[in-house]
C-alpha positions, 0 to 999 in steps of 0.5 A: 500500500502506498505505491502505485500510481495512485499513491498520491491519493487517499480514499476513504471508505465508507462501503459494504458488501459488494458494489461500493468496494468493488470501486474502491478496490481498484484503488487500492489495487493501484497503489492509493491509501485506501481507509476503511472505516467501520463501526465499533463492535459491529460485525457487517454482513459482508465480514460473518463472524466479524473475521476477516478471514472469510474468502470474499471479503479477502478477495474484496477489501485486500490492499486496505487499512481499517479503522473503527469509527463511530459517525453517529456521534459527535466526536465521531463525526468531527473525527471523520471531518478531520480525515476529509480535510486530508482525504481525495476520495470519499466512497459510500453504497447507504440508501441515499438517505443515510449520509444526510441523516448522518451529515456526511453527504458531498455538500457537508463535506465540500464545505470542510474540502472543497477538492473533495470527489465523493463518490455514492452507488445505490441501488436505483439513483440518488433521487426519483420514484425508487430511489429510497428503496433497497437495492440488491444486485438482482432485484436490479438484473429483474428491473433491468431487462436481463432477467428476461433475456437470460435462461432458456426459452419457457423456462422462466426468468433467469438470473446470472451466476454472478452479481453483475449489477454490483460489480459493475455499478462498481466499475462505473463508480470507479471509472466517474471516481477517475474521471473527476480526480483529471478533472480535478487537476484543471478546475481544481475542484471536487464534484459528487459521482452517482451511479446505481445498479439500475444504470449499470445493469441497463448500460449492460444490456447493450445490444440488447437495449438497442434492439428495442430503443431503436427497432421497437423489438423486445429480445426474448430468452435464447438459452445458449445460443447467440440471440441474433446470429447463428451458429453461436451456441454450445454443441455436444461433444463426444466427452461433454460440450463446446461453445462454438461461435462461427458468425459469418459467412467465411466462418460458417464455411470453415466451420462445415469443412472442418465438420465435414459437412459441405452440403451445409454451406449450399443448403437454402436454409443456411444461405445467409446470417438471417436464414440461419438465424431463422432456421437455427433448430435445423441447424444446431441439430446439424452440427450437433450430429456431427460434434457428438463424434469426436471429443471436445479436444479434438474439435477445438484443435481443428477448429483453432487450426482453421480458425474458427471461434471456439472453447471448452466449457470449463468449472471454476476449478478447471478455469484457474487451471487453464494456461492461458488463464495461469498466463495472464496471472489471474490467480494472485497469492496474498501473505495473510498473517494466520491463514499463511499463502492464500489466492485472489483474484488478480487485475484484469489490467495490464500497464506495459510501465507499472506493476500492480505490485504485492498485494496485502490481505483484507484488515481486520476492523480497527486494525490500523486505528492507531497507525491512521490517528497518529499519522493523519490526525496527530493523535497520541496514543493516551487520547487513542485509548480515551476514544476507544473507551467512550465508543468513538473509535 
């Protein structure tokens, strides 16, 4: 920690569970003093048992100080007050009114340090019909749309296996975080950066979205396969399945010489993308007669020699297991003091000049109030003691 390129700013933070720290931790990824502050004697749903220890939250606050703080008290609050007036970045996920009952939201803040950036996810926005509601990653992926596009058709709604409403509201939160600190260096002035689950999750269904705001078109469920174009799906194999992904023409081509069926390529059911979109039933049964020969490693090494689009369907375990994935160094060891050597998941980013250095475990709560009090406020330890014993710290 402290190294980096965001070495150079302090983030404080104010988050839980999932969307907000999911920001924050690209900040502490890259090197800035992240300040975690939680609550004296209180373990948050995101840490059970009030252990640290617990595999997502490692994977989740890693690279953070901590200190206990009670925001709902006077001194508590001034305490905080004083961290602002040195801190870049303040990062916060309550329901939108918690910060004002509390009287820590951007406006109070500014007043204190007008350099200030303040960043706030909610479940639905800071204001509107919806905005006091809770908001949890799929009640978002419901409101979104992406429910209603996901899963096999007549099956029902279906959500994804990951909460990608949080993470991305995250991301985007992060991004905003980013895009105000440049802007910061001109205007030299701090601003507040919205984003919510809603925005995140709409932003995300891309395509999708633009097959109704501008074709008037509401995308159904499509299961496995592509919603618009065909063959792009999962196909059995002798040992398994596959994905394959041959858009196109040339592709669609190169797909039926290395399935060995020609025919494919003339028969008038499969002319043209829109036809084999069309006729894709017809289709898959097709190619699925012909993957269902041979395994799933020999089609994907005559696929890729031919170069079409194609991959195995892997488990958590067989994907950390993947070379390419062991390459790219996904996998990321953290020395945690009692659990000795554990892993987590690495930065999908990569700088050609600057590394994303070692990684430190997730803190345990309070760890660092002595080191943060004394080195950022003054604090000497006497005082330290006092506060933890009246319940400030």
């Amino acid at each position: 920690m402290g190294h980096g390129p965001l070495s150079r700013f302090t983030v404080l933070d104010l988050t839980r569970v999932r969307s907000g720290p999911a920001a924050v931790r690209q900040f502490a990824d890259w090197g800035a003093t992240v300040i975690k502050i939680e609550e004296p004697g209180q373990a948050p749903d995101d840490k059970p048992g009030g252990s640290a220890q617990f595999a997502d939250y490692q994977n989740t606050h890693r690279n953070k100080r901590s200190i206990t703080l009670n925001l709902k008290h006077p001194e508590g609050r001034a305490l905080f007050l004083e961290l602002v007036r040195k801190a870049d970045v303040v990062v916060e996920n309550y329901r939108p009114n918690v910060k004002f009952k509390l009287g820590i939201d951007y406006e109070s803040l500014r007043k204190v340090n007008p350099r200030i950036v303040y960043g706030s996810v909610s479940g639905f926005g800071q204001d509107g019909p919806y905005h006091e509601r809770p908001g949890l990653d799929q009640i978002a992926q419901g409101i979104s749309g992406m429910m209603s596009v996901t899963g096999e058709p007549g099956r029902g709604p279906m959500r994804a296996g990951i909460p990608v409403a949080d993470l991305t509201a995250g991301l985007f939160c992060a991004i905003g975080l980013m895009v105000a600190l440049l802007e910061r260096e001109v205007s030299g002035q701090g601003q507040w950066v919205q984003t919510s689950l809603l925005q995140s999750q709409l932003w995300m269904m891309d395509f999708q979205a633009m097959r109704w705001l501008m074709n008037g078109e509401v995308p159904g469920q499509s299961g496995n396969d592509h919603p618009t174009s065909s063959p792009t799906g999962v196909f059995p194999t002798q040992d398994g399945y596959m994905n394959i992904a041959a858009m196109g023409n040339d592709i669609f081509a190169r797909l039926c010489k290395v399935l060995e069926v020609p025919e494919l390529i003339a028969d008038e059911r499969f002319l043209t993308v829109p036809l084999r979109a069309r006729n894709r039933p017809a289709l898959n049964a097709a190619i699925a007669e012909r993957t269902l020969t041979r395994t799933t490693g020999e089609w994907i090494g005559r696929m890729n020699r031919e170069g079409v689009p194609c991959g195995p369907i892997l488990s958590m375990n067989e994907a950390f297991a993947d070379p390419q994935v062991e390459h790219l160094r996904m996998s990321q060891p953290i020395e945690h003091p009692r659990l000795g050597t554990i892993s987590v998941v690495g930065q999908p980013v990569i700088l050609s000049r600057t590394s994303l250095g070692e990684l430190a475990p997730a803190p345990e709560s309070g760890e660092h109030n002595h080191d943060v009090y004394r080195s950022l406020l003054g604090l000497d330890p006497a005082r330290i003691e006092a506060l933890t014993a009246q319940g400030v710290i």
